[in-house]
N, C-alpha and C positions, 0 to 999 in steps of 0.2 A: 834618402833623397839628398842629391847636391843642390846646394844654395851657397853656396859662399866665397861664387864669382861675386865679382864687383862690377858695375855696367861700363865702367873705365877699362875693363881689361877682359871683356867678353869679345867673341870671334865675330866676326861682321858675318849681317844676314843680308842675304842679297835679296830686292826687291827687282824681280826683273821687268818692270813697267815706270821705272824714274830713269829712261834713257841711258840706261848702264850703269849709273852709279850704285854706289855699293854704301851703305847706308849704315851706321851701327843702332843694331835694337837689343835691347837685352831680354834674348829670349834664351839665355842661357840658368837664368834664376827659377824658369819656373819647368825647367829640363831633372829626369832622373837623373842617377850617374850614368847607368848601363847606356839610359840611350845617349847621354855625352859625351861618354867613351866611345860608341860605335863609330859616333859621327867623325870624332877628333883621328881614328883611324882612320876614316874613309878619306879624310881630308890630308891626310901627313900620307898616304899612301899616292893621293894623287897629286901633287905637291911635287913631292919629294921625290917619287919613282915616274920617274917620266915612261917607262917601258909598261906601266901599270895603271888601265882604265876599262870601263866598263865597255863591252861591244851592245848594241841596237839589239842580238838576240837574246842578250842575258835581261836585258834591260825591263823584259814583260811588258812590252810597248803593248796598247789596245788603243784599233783603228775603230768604235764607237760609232761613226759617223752614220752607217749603213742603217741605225738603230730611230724611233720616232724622238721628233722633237719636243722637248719639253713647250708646255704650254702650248700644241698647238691647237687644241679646242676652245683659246679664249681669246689668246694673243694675233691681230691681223702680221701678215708677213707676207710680202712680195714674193720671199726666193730668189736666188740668182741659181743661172745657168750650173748645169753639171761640169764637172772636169771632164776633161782638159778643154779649156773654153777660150773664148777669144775677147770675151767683152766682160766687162765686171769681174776685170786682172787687179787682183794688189800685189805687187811687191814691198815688199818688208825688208828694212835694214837687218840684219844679222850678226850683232857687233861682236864677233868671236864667243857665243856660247859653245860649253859644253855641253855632251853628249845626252849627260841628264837634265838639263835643261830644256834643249831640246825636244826630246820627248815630250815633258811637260807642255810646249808649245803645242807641237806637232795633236797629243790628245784635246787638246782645249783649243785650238784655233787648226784646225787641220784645212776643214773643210772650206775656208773662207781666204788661206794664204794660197799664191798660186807660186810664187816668187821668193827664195830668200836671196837678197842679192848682199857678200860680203864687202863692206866699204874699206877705205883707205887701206887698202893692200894688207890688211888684216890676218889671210889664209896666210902670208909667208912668214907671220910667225906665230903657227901651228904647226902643229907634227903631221905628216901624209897621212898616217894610219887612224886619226881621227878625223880629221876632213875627211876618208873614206869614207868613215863609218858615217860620219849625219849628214853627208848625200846620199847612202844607202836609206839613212832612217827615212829621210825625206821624201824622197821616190814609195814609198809603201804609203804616205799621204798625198799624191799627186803634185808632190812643191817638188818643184825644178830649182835649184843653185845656178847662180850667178855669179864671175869674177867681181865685178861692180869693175872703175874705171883703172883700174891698175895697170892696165895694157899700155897708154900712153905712157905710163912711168917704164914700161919697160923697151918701149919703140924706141926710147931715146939712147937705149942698147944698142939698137942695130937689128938688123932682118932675121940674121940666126937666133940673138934671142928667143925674137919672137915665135920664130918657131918651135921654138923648144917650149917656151910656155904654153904655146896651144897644145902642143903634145902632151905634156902633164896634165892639161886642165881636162883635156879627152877622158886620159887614163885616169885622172881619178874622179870622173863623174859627173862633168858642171856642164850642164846642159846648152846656157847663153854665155856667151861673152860680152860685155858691152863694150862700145868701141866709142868712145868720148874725146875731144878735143876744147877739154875748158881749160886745161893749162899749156899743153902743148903745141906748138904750132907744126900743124900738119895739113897736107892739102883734102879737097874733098876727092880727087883723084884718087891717093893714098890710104883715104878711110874704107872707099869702093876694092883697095885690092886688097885690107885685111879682111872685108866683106870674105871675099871669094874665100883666102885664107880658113875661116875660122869653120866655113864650111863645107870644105877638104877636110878639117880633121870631123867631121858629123855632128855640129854643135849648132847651136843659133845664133845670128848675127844682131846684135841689138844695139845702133846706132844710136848716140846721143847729141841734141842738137841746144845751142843757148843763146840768149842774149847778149851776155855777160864772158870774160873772158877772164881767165882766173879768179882766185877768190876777192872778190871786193865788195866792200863795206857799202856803199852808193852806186848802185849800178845807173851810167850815163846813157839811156836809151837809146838817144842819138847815133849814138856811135856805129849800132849796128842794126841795118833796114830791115825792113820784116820781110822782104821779097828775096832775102839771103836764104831767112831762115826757113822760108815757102819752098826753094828752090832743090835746097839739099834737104829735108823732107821728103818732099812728091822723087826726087833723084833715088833716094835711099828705098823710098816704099816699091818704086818700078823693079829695084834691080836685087829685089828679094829680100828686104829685111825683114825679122820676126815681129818685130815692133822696132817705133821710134821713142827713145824716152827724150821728152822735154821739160829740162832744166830748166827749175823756177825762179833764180837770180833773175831780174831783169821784170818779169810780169807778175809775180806775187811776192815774192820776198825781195829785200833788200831795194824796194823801190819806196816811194815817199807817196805814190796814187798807185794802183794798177794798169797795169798795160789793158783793156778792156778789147780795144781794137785790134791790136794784136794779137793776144786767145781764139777772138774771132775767125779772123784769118787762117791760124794756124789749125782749130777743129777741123775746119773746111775746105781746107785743102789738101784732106784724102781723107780714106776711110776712119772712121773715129776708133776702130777696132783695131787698127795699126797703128795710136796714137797710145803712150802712156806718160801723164802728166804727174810733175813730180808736186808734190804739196806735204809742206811741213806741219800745217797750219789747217785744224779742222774749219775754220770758214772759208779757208780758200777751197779745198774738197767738196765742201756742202756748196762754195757758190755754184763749182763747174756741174752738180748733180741738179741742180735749178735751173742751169742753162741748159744742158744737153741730156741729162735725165741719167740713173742711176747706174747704167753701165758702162759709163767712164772708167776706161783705166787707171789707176791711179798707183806713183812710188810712194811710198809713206814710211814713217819708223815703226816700228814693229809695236811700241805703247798704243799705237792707234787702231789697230787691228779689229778689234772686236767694235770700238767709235764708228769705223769708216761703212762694217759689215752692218751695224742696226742700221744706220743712214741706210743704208741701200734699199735695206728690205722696207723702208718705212716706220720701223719700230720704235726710234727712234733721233735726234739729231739736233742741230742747233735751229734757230727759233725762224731761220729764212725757209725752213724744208720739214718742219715737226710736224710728222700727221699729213702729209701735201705729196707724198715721193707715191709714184702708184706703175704699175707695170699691167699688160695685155698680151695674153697668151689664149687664141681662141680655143674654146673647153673641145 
């Protein structure tokens, strides 16, 4: 048996629920050698040989889900809707894992992610043949991939760009596009013909709408009416989007009160099923399932995943909606 790493010079063990941070534990002291040798090759193989990773079929992935729930003779539980669904959507940030990680997700939250959507242009540096592979993994759990907003980073390209990114993002796999305007200035004319755009290449069009207008620290309400944000909304949901994601700068985060009035307006100004609200914040999630009830779409960080799915079902949640969430499906 090896023990005589020092916890000063043990390999970092990733905790994949601290929002990507990479944590050091020593769990290297109470490892044999064989299995710390296996591991240290697995790691310097993928490291180091970029031409050298696991594929989704070697992987022994197991889809579970089809199989009875644990505890359900004692534990109450709502249920949510089957895939591929339209109401009680999560999307989940995706902060560039791997393939085995993935997996790991994909078995243990399969059934409850609908969405992995990858952030801050994170896919362009990754290799194609691994993006391939856990959007393959992904589609065998009914999760659809998402560019997340990178597409305005690349308008500022030009038109061929663009079309060359949707073309790649076709070929390797990524079902939505979202088409956001918090940093870029672009018309809602423009957002309307990457719409058409994104599906010409057979993708889905997933418009993003905000208060707030790049990243900032105090978002100024004022600045921007809510009959904008109504407008291009009810505009987007008419002319075929999949959904509309709405940006929570402005009415849950980075505000000093909530926008209350505003949520309002915007639930209700089209179908709640074409709406997906983004929330960082388990009481902002738990308020919207108090107001509008537990099929709220919801964008969230992928730590939250498993938080956001007992809220739904009733199982669990924070203290405005604990034991109070209830659903009707006549028998």
């Amino acid at each position: 048996q090896a023990r005589a790493l020092s916890a000063s010079a043990l390999p970092w063990s990733s905790n994949l629920f601290s929002s990507g941070v990479y944590r050091p534990m020593p769990v290297c002291v109470a490892m044999s050698s064989r299995l710390l040798a296996r591991k240290c090759s697995v790691l310097r193989r993928t490291c180091f040989d970029h031409h050298h990773f696991s594929t989704s079929s070697s992987l022994g992935v197991h889809n579970l889900w089809s199989g009875e729930k644990a505890f359900e003779n004692s534990c109450p539980s709502n249920g949510n809707e089957r895939k591929p669904r339209n109401r009680g959507v999560s999307m989940c940030r995706e902060p560039g894992l791997g393939l085995r990680v993935l997996a790991d997700v994909c078995e243990a939250h399969g059934e409850y992610i609908d969405v992995l959507k990858i952030p801050w242009g994170g896919m362009r540096c990754q290799p194609k043949a691994l993006l391939r592979e856990k959007i393959a993994l992904a589609k065998k759990f009914g999760i659809a991939y998402s560019t997340g907003g990178v597409l305005e980073r690349v308008l500022l390209a030009g038109p061929d760009a663009v079309m060359r990114f949707l073309d790649e993002a076709a070929t390797l796999g990524f079902e939505e596009i979202e088409i956001s305007a918090g940093l870029t200035i672009v018309s809602l004319d423009s957002r309307l013909e990457l719409m058409k755009a994104v599906k010409d290449f057979g993708m889905k069009p997933v418009p993003e709408v905000s208060m707030a207008f790049g990243v900032q620290k105090n978002v100024d309400a004022s600045q921007i009416h809510p009959a904008k944000l109504v407008h291009e909304i009810q505009t987007f949901v008419a002319e075929g989007a999949h959904r509309v994601v709405i940006e929570e700068e402005g009415l849950t985060d980075k505000v000093k009160d909530w926008n209350y009035d505003v949520i309002f307006r915007i639930a209700t100004c089209a179908p709640l099923e074409k709406l997906l609200f983004e929330c960082d914040d388990r009481f902002a999630y738990s308020w919207y399932i108090k107001q509008f009830g537990p099929d709220v779409n919801f964008h969230i960080d992928l730590k939250d995943a498993l938080h956001l799915e007992t809220t739904r079902r009733g199982i669990w949640g924070k203290a405005t909606v604990f034991g109070r969430v209830a659903k009707f499906k006549p028998p």
